[in-house]
Each structure stands twice: as structure tokens, then as C-alpha cells.
mmCIF file of the C-alpha atoms, coordinates in Angstrom:
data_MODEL
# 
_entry.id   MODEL 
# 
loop_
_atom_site.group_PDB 
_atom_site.id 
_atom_site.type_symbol 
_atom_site.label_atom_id 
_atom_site.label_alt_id 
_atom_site.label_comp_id 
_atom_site.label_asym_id 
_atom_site.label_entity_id 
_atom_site.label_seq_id 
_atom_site.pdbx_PDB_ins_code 
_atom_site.Cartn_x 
_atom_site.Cartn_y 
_atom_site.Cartn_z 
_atom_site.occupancy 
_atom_site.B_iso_or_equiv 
_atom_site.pdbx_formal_charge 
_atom_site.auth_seq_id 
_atom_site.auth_comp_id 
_atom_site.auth_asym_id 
_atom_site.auth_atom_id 
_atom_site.pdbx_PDB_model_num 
ATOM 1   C CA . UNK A 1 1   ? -13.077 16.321  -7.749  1.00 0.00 ? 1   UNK A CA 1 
ATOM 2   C CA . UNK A 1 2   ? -14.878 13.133  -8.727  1.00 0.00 ? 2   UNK A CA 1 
ATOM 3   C CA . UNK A 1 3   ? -14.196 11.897  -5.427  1.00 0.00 ? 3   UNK A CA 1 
ATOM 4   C CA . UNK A 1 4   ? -16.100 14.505  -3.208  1.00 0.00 ? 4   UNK A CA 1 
ATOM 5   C CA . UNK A 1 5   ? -18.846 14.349  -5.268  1.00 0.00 ? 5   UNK A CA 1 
ATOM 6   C CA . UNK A 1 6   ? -19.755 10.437  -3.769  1.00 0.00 ? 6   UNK A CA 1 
ATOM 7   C CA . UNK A 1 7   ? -21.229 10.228  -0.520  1.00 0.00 ? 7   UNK A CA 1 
ATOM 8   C CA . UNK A 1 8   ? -20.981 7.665   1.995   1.00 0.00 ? 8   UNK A CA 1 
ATOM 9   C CA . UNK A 1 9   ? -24.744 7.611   1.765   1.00 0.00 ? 9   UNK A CA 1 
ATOM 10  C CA . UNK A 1 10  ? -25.013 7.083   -2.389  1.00 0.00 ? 10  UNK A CA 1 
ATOM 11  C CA . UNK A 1 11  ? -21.757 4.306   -1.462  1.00 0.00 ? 11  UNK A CA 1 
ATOM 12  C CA . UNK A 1 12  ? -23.941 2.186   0.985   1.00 0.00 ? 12  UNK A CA 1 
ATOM 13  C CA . UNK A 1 13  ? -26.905 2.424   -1.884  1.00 0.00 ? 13  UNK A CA 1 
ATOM 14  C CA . UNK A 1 14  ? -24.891 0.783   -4.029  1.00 0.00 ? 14  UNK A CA 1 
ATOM 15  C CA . UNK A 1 15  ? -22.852 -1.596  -2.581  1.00 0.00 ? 15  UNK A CA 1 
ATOM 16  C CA . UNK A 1 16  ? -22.476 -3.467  1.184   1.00 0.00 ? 16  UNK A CA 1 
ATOM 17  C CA . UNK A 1 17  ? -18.735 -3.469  2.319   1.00 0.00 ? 17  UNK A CA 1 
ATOM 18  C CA . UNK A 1 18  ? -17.543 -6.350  4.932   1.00 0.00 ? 18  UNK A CA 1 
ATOM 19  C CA . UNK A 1 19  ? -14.963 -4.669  7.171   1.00 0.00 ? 19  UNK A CA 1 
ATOM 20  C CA . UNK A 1 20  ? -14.452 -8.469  8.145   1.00 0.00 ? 20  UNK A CA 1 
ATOM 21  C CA . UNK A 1 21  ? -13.411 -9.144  4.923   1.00 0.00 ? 21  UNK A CA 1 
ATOM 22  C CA . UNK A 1 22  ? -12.960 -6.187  2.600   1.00 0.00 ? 22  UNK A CA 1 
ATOM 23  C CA . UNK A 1 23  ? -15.044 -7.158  -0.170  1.00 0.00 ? 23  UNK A CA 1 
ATOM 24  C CA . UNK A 1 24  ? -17.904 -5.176  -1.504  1.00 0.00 ? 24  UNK A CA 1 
ATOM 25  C CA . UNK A 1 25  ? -20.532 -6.756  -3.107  1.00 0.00 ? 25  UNK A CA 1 
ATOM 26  C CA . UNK A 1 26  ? -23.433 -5.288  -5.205  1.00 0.00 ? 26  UNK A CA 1 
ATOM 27  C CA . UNK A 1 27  ? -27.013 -3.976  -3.312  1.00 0.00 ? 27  UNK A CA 1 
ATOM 28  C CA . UNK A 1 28  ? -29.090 -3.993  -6.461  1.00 0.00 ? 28  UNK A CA 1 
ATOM 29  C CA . UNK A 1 29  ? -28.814 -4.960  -10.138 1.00 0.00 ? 29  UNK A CA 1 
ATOM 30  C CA . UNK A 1 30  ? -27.367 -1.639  -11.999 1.00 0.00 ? 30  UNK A CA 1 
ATOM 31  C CA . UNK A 1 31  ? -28.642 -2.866  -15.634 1.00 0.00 ? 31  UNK A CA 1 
ATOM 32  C CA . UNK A 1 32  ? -25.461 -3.670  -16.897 1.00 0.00 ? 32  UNK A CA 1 
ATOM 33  C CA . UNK A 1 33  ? -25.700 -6.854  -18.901 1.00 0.00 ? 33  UNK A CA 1 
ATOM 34  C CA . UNK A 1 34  ? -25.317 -8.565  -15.104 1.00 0.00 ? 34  UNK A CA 1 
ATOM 35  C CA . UNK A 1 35  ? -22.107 -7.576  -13.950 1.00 0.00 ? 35  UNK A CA 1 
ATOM 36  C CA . UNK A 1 36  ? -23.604 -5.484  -11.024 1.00 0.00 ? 36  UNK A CA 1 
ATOM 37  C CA . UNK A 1 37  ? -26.114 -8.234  -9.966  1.00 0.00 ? 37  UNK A CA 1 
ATOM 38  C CA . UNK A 1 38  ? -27.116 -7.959  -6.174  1.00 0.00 ? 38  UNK A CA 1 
ATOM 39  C CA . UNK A 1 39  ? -24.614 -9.984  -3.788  1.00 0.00 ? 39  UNK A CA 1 
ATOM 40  C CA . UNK A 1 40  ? -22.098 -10.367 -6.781  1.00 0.00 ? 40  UNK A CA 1 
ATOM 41  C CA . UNK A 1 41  ? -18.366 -9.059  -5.581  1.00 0.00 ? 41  UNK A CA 1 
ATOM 42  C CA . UNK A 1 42  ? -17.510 -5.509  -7.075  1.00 0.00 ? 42  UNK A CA 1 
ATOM 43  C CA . UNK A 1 43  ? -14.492 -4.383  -9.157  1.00 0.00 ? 43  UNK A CA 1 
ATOM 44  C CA . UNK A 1 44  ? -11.628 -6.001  -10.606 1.00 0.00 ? 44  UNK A CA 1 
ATOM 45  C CA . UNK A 1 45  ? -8.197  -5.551  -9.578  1.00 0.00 ? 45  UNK A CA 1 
ATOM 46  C CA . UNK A 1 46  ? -5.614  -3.408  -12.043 1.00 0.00 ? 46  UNK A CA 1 
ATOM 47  C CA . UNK A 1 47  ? -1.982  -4.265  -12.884 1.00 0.00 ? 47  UNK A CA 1 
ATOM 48  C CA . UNK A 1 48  ? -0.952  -2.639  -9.870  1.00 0.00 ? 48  UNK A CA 1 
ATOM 49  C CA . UNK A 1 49  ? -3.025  -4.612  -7.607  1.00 0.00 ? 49  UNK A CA 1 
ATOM 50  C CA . UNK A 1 50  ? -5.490  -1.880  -6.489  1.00 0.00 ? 50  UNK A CA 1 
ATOM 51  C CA . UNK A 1 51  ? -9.163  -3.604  -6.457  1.00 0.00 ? 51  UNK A CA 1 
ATOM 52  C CA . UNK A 1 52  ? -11.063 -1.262  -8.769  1.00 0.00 ? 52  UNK A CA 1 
ATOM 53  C CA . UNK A 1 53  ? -14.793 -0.360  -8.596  1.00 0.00 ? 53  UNK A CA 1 
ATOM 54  C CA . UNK A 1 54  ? -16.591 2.254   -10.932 1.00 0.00 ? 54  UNK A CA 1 
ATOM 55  C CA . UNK A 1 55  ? -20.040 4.109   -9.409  1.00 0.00 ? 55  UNK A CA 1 
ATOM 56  C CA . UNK A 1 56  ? -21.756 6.140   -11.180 1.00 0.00 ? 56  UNK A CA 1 
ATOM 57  C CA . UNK A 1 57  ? -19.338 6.026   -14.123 1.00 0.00 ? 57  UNK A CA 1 
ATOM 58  C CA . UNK A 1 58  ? -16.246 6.999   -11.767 1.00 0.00 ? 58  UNK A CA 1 
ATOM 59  C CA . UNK A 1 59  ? -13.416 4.427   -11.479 1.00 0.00 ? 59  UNK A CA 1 
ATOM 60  C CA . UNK A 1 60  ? -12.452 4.708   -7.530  1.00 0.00 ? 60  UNK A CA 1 
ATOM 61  C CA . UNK A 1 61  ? -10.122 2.096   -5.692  1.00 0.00 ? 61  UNK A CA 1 
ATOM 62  C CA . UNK A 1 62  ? -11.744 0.035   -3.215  1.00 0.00 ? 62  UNK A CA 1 
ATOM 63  C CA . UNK A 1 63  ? -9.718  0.765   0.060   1.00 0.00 ? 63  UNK A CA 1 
ATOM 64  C CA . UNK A 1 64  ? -10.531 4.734   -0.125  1.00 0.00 ? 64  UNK A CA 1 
ATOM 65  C CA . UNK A 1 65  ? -14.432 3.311   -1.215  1.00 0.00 ? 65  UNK A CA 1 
ATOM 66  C CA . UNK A 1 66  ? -13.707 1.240   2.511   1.00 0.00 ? 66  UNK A CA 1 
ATOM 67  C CA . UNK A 1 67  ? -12.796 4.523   4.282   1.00 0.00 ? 67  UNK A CA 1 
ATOM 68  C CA . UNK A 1 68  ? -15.503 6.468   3.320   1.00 0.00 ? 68  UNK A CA 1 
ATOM 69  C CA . UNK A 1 69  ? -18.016 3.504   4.043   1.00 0.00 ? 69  UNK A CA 1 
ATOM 70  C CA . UNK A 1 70  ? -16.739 2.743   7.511   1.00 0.00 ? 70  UNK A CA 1 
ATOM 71  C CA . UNK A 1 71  ? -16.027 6.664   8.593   1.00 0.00 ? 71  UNK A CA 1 
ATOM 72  C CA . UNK A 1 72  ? -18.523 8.330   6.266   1.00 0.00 ? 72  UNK A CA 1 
ATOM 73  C CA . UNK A 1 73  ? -15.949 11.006  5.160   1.00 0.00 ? 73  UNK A CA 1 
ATOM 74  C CA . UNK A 1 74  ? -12.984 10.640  2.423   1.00 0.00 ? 74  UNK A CA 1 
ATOM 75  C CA . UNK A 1 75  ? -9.255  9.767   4.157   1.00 0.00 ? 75  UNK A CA 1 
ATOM 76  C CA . UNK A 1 76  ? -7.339  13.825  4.605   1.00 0.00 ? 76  UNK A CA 1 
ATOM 77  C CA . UNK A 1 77  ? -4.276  11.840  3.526   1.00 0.00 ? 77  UNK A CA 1 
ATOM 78  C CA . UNK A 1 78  ? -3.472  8.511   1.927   1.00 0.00 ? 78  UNK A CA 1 
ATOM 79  C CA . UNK A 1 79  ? -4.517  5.109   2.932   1.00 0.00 ? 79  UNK A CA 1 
ATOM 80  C CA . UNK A 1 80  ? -1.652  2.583   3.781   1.00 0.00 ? 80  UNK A CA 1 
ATOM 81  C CA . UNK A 1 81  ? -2.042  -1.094  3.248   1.00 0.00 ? 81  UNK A CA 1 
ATOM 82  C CA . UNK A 1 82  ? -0.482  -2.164  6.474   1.00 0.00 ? 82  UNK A CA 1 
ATOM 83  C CA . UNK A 1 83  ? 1.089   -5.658  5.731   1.00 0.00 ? 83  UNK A CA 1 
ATOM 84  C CA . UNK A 1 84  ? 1.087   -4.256  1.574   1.00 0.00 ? 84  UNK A CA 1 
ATOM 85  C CA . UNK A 1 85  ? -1.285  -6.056  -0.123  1.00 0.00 ? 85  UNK A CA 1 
ATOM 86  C CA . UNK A 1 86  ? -3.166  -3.672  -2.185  1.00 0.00 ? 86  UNK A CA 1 
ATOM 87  C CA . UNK A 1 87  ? -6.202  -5.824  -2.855  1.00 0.00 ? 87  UNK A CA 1 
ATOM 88  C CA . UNK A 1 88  ? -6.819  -6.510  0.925   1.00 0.00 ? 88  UNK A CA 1 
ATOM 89  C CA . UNK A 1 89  ? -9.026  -3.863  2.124   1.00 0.00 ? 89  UNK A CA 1 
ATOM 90  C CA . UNK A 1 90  ? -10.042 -5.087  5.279   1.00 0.00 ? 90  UNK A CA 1 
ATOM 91  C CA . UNK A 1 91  ? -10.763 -1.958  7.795   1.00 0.00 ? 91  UNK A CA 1 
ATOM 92  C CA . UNK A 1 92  ? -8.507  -2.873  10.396  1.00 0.00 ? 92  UNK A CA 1 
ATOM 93  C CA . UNK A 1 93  ? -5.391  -3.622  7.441   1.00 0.00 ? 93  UNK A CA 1 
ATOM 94  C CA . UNK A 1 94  ? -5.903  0.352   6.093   1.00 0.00 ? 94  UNK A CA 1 
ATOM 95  C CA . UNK A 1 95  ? -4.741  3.636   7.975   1.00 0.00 ? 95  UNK A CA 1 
ATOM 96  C CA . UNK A 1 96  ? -4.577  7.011   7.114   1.00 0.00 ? 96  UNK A CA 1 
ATOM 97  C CA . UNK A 1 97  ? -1.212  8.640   6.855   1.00 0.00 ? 97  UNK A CA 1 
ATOM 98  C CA . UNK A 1 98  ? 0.866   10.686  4.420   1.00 0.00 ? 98  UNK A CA 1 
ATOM 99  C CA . UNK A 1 99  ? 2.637   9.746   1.492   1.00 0.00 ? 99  UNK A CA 1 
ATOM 100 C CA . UNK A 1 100 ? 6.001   10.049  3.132   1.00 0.00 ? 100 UNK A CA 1 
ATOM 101 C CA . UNK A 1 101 ? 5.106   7.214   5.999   1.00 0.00 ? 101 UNK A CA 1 
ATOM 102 C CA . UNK A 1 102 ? 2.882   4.851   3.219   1.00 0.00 ? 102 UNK A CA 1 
ATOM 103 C CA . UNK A 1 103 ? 6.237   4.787   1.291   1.00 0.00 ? 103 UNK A CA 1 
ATOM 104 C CA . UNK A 1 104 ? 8.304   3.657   4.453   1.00 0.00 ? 104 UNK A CA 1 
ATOM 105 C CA . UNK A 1 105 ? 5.967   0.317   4.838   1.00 0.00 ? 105 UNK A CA 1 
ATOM 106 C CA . UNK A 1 106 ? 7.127   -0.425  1.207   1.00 0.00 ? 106 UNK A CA 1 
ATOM 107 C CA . UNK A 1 107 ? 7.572   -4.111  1.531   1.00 0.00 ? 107 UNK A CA 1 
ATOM 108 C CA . UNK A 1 108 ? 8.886   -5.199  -2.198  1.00 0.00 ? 108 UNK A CA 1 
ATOM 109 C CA . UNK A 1 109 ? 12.212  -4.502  -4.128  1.00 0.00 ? 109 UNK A CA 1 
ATOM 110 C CA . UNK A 1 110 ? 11.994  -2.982  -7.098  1.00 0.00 ? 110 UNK A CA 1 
ATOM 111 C CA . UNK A 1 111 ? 11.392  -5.380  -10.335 1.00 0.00 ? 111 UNK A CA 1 
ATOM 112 C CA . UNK A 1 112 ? 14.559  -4.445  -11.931 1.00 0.00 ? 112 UNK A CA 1 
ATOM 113 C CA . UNK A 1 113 ? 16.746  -5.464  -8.717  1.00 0.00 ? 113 UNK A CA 1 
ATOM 114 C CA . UNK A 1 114 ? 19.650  -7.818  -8.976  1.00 0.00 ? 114 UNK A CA 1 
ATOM 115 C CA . UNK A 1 115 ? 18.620  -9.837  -5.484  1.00 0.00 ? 115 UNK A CA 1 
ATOM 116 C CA . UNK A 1 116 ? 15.262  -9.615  -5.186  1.00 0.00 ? 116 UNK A CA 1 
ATOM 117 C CA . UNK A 1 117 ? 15.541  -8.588  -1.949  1.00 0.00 ? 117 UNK A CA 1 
ATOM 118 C CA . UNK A 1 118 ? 14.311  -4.531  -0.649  1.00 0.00 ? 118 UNK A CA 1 
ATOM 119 C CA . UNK A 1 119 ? 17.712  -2.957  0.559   1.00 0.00 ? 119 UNK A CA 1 
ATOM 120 C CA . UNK A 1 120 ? 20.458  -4.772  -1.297  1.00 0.00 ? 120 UNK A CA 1 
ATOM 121 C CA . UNK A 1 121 ? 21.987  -3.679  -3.607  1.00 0.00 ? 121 UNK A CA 1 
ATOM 122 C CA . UNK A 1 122 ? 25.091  -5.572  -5.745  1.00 0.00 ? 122 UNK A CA 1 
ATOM 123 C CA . UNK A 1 123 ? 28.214  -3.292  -6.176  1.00 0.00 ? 123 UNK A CA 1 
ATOM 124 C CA . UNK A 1 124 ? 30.088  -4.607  -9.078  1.00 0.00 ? 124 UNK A CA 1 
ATOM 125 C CA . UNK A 1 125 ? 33.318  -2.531  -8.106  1.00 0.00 ? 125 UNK A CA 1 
ATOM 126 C CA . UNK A 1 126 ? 33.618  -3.731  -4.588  1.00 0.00 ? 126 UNK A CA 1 
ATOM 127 C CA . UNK A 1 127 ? 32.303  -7.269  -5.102  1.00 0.00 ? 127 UNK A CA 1 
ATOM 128 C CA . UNK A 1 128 ? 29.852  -6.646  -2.503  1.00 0.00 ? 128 UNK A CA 1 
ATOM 129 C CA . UNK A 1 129 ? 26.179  -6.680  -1.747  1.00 0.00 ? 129 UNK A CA 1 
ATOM 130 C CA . UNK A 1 130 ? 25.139  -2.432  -0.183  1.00 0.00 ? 130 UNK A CA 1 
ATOM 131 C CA . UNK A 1 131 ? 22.820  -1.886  2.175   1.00 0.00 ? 131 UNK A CA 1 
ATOM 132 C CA . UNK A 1 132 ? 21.298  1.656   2.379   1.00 0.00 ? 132 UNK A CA 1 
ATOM 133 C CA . UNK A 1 133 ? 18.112  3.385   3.154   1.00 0.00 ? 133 UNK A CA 1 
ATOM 134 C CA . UNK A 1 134 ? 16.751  6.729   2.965   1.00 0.00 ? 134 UNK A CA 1 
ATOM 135 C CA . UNK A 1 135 ? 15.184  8.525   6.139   1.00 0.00 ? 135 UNK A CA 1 
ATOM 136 C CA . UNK A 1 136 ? 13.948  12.091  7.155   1.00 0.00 ? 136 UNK A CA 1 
ATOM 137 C CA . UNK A 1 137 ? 16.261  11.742  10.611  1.00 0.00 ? 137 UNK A CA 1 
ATOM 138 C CA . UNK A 1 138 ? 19.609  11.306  8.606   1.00 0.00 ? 138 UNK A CA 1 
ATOM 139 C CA . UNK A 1 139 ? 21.206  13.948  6.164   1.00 0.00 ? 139 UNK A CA 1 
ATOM 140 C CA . UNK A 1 140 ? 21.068  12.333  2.722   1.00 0.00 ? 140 UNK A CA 1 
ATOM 141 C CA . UNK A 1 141 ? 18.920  10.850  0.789   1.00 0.00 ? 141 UNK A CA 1 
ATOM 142 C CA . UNK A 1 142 ? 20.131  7.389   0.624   1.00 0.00 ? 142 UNK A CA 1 
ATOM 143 C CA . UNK A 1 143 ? 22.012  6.136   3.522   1.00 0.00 ? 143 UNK A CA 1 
ATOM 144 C CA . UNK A 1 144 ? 25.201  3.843   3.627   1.00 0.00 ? 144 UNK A CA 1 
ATOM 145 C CA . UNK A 1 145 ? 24.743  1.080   6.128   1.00 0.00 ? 145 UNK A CA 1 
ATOM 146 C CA . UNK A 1 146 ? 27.269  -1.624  5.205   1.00 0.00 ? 146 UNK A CA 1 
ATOM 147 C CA . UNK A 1 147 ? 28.988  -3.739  2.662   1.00 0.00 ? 147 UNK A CA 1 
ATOM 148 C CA . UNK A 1 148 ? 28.105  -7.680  2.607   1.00 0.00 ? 148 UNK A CA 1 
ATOM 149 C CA . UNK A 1 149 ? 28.801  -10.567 1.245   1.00 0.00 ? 149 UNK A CA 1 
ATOM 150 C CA . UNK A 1 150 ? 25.175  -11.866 0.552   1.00 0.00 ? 150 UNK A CA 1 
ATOM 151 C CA . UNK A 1 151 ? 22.169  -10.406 -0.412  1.00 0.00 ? 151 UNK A CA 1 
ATOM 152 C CA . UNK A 1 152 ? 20.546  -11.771 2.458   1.00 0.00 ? 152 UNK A CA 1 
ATOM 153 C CA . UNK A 1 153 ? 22.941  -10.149 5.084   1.00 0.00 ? 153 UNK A CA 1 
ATOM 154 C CA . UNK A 1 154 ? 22.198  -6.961  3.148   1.00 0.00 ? 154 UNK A CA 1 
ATOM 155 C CA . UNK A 1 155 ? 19.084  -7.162  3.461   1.00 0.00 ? 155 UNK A CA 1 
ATOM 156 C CA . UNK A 1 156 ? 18.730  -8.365  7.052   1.00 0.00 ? 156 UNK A CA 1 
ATOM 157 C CA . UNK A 1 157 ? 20.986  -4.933  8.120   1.00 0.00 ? 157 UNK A CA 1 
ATOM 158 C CA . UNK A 1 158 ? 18.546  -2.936  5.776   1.00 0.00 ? 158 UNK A CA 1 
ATOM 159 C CA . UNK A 1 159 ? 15.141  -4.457  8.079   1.00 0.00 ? 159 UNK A CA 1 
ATOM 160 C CA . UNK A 1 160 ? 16.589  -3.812  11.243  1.00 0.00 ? 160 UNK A CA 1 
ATOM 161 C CA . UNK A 1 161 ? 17.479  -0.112  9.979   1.00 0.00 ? 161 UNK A CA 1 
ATOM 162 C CA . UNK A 1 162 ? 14.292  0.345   8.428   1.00 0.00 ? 162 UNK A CA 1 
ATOM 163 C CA . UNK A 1 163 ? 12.283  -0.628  12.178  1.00 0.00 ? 163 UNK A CA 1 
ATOM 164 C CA . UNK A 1 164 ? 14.565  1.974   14.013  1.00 0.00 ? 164 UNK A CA 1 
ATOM 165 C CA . UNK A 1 165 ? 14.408  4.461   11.233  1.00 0.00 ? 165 UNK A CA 1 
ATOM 166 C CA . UNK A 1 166 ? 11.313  4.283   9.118   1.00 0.00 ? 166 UNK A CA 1 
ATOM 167 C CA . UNK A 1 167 ? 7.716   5.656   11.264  1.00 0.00 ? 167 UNK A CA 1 
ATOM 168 C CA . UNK A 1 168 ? 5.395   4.258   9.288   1.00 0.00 ? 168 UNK A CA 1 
ATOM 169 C CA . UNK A 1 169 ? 7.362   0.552   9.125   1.00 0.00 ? 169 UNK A CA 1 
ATOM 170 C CA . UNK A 1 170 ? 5.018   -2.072  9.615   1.00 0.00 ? 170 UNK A CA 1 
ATOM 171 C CA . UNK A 1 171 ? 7.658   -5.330  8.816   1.00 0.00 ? 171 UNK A CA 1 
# 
């Protein structure tokens, strides 16, 4: 693994990280027509909005680059953004957990979704907005908590569900 293979020592060669901030900027000029000049900010940020950074011709993304700089090992698990913006890597805004509480503290609704809004869902039959959520504590997969008559009450009933329900919840 590609990851394993980069030390926290070769990482702080390369570039300084400011847990202040999260950026990483470049310790020396790598000879690459000047985009790795000294003091210049590393990495560009993908369609996802990861910040991306390659080292010694690996692409890695900055906030597991952060964890390995500040701890000097690689996360066990995955690294959350807590407040889910993917290109803030600020220390204290990252924490290790597992995939099944990172995906709780999902903050967006999906691109496709009628309201715009995580949790509501429009129900053409019923003429009514559906909130539901999926947790480990109840039986299914997705959980029924109410018909409404606006997205926004929907959604409200969804966020104070997701608090009670969802561990790794950070809204």
C-alpha cells in the first residue's frame, strides 16, 4: 500500500502543514517547472472536494497527509470532516472514526433530490413530503418518521432524529 510506504518523517521533508489552518505548503522546490516552489500551497482540490497532493508520484488527500503529520502514524479508520467540508483540513475539524459514523455526519442531500433538503423526501401518491432515516438502533434500513406538508417540516423532523439517533452526528 502506497500509503504505508510515506512516513511522517519524508511528509514533514516535503511539505509544512498549519494545523491552524490546514494548508500545506511546499519546503523546497521539487523541479517541477515551479509548481512545488518553497512556501507555495500544495494540491488542488478534485470534483469531490478532497484537496489533493501527490509526493513522490503518489496522489494522497490532504486530511489523511494532516493525520499522519500531526500524529506521525496513518488514521486505523477513516477521517471525518466534522462540520463536512472536505477541503478544510484543519486538525481540530478531522477525527478518526469508521465508515459507518463518517456517513451519519453526512450533511448534504443527494443531487438528484426533489427538495434539496437531507431527509425529505416528496411522495407523489400521498401528496406529502417523507421523512425517514436509517440507523443501527432501529430494525430497517430506512426508517419512517412522518408525513409533511413541506419539505422544510420534513426535514426539521429528519435533524432532530438524526441528533438522537445518528453517533457520529455533528449538525
Amino acid at each position: 500500500m502506497a500509503e504505508a510506504s510515506l512516513t511522517a518523517a519524508r511528509l514533514r521533508e516535503l511539505l509544512h502543514y498549519d494545523p491552524d489552518t490546514g494548508a500545506f505548503a511546499w519546503c523546497q522546490s521539487l523541479g517541477r517547472r515551479g509548481h512545488a516552489s518553497p512556501g507555495k500551497i500544495a494540491g488542488c482540490v478534485d470534483s469531490r472536494g478532497y484537496r489533493l497532493i501527490r509526493l513522490d508520484g503518489v496522489l494522497y488527500r490532504a486530511h489523511r497527509l494532516a493525520w499522519l503529520y500531526v500524529t506521525g502514524h496513518w488514521p486505523i479508520h477513516g477521517l471525518d470532516h466534522l462540520h463536512g467540508d472536505k477541503d478544510d483540513n484543519r486538525f481540530s475539524m478531522l477525527r478518526e472514526c469508521p465508515q459507518v459514523i463518517n456517513v451519519q455526519n453526512r450533511r448534504a442531500a443527494e443531487k438528484n433530490s426533489k427538495s434539496g433538503l437531507i431527509g425529505a423526501t416528496w411522495v407523489s401518491s400521498m401528496g406529502k413530503w417523507k421523512a425517514q432515516i436509517g440507523s443501527k438502533f432501529l430494525p430497517k434500513k430506512n426508517n419512517h418518521i412522518g408525513y409533511y406538508d413541506t419539505p422544510e417540516e420534513a426535514h426539521a423532523a429528519y435533524l432532530e432524529a438524526k441528533r438522537r439517533l445518528h453517533e457520529g452526528c455533528t449538525i
